[in-house]
Every structure is written in structure tokens, then in C-alpha cells.
C-alpha positions in Angstrom: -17.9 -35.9 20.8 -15.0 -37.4 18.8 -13.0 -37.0 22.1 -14.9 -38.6 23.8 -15.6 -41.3 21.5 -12.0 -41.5 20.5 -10.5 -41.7 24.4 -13.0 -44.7 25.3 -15.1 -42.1 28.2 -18.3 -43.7 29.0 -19.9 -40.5 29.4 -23.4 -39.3 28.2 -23.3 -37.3 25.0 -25.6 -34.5 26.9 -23.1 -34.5 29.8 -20.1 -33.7 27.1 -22.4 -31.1 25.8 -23.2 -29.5 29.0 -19.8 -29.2 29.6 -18.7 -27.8 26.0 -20.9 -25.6 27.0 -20.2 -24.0 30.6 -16.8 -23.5 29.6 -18.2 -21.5 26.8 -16.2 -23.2 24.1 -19.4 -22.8 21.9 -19.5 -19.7 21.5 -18.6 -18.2 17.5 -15.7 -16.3 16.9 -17.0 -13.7 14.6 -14.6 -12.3 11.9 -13.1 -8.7 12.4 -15.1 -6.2 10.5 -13.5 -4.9 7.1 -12.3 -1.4 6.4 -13.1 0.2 2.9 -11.1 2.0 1.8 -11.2 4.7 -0.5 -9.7 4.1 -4.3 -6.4 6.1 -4.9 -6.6 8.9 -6.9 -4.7 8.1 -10.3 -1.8 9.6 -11.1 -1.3 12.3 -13.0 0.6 12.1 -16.3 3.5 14.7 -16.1 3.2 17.4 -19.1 6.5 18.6 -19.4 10.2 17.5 -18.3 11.1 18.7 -14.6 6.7 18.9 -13.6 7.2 15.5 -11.7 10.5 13.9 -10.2 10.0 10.2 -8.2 12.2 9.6 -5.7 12.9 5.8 -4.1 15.2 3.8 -1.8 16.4 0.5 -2.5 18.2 -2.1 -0.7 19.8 -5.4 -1.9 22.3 -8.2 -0.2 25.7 -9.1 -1.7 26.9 -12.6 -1.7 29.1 -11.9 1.8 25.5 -10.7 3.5 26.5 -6.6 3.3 23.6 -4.4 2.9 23.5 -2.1 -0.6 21.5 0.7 -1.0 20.2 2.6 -3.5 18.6 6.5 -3.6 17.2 6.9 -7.3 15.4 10.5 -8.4 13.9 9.6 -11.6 11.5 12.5 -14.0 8.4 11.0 -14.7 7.9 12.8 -18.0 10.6 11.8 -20.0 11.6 8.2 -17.7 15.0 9.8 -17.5 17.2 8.8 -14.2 18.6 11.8 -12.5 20.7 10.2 -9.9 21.2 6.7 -9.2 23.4 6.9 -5.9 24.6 3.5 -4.5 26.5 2.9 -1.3 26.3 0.6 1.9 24.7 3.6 3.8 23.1 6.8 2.6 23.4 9.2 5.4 20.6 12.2 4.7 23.5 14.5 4.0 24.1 12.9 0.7 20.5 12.7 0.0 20.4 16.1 0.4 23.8 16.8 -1.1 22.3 14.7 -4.3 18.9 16.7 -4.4 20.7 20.3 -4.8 22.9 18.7 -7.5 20.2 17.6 -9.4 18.4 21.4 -8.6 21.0 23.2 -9.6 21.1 21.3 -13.0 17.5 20.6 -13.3 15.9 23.3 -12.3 13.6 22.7 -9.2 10.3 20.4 -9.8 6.6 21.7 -9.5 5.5 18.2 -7.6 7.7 14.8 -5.8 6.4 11.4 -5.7 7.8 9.1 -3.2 6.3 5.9 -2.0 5.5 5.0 1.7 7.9 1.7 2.0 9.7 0.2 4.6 12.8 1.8 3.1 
């Protein structure tokens, strides 16, 4: 109706209704239906050093626009940082390379956490 009303047409408003309506720009665009889902299982608190390691990629920018990364293996009992590698690319060589350094000092874990990122 504002069109209408708004452009100066001289038309009937039942006309601009009939019309509305034929080209079916009345009908309601109903909202997508919601997925529930289930709550996360907390996490468990780690009883002893080398029960639960956390491993995660980073990445950051420098000034020039070069990409840094980071590969971090952390134990979750005692918040200690078992590697911290850093380098403009981490081939899975040296993530691997890294993992049986820290084995052969650590000892091997009973459980890894590692997030689902983009990285």
C-alpha cells in the first residue's frame, strides 16, 4: 500500500491486494527449525602428571603479513608446557618428530585432548 500511495497510482487498494497476492508475496517465511543439542560431557580433571596431554595449533600475522604458527602439547595435571614449537609452517613430520620427543621424555599419556578448530 505504501507503494502505491507513495508512487501517486490511482489504483484500488483491493486491486494492490489481489495482486500482492497472486504473486504470492504474502506468504510467511517460517524460521528454520532449531537443533538441540546435547550438553558436553565435562571434562575430566587429570589425577596424576602424564594422565592427560592437550595439544593445539595456533596461528598469528607479523607486521610484514607472514603467517606464524604455533604446535603447543601442554599436561593438563600440572599446566606444564611440554613443547611450544613455532615456525612459519609445521609440516606433520615435525609434529610427529615433536610427539616422540616429548614420549620419550614423558613417558606416553593414558588420554589427548585436542580441539576441533579451523587450525
Amino acid at each position: 500500500m505504501f507503494l502505491r500511495n507513495s508512487k501517486g497510482f490511482h489504483w484500488n487498494h483491493m486491486r494492490a491486494h489481489r495482486i500482492y497476492h497472486d504473486l504470492e508475496l504474502n506468504l510467511r517465511i517460517k524460521p528454520g527449525k532449531r537443533i538441540k543439542r546435547d550438553k558436553p560431557e565435562p571434562l575430566s580433571v587429570p589425577s596424576a602428571i602424564n594422565h592427560a596431554w592437550s595439544m593445539d595449533f595456533m596461528s598469528d600475522s607479523l607486521k610484514d603479513g607472514r603467517s606464524v604458527r604455533t604446535f603447543n602439547v601442554i599436561d593438563d595435571f600440572n599446566q606444564e608446557y611440554l613443547t611450544i614449537d613455532v615456525d612459519f609452517s609445521l609440516p606433520t613430520q615435525r609434529v610427529i618428530r615433536s610427539w616422540e620427543r616429548n614420549i620419550e621424555w614423558r613417558g606416553k599419556p593414558s588420554a589427548l585432548r585436542c580441539d576441533n578448530g579451523p587450525e
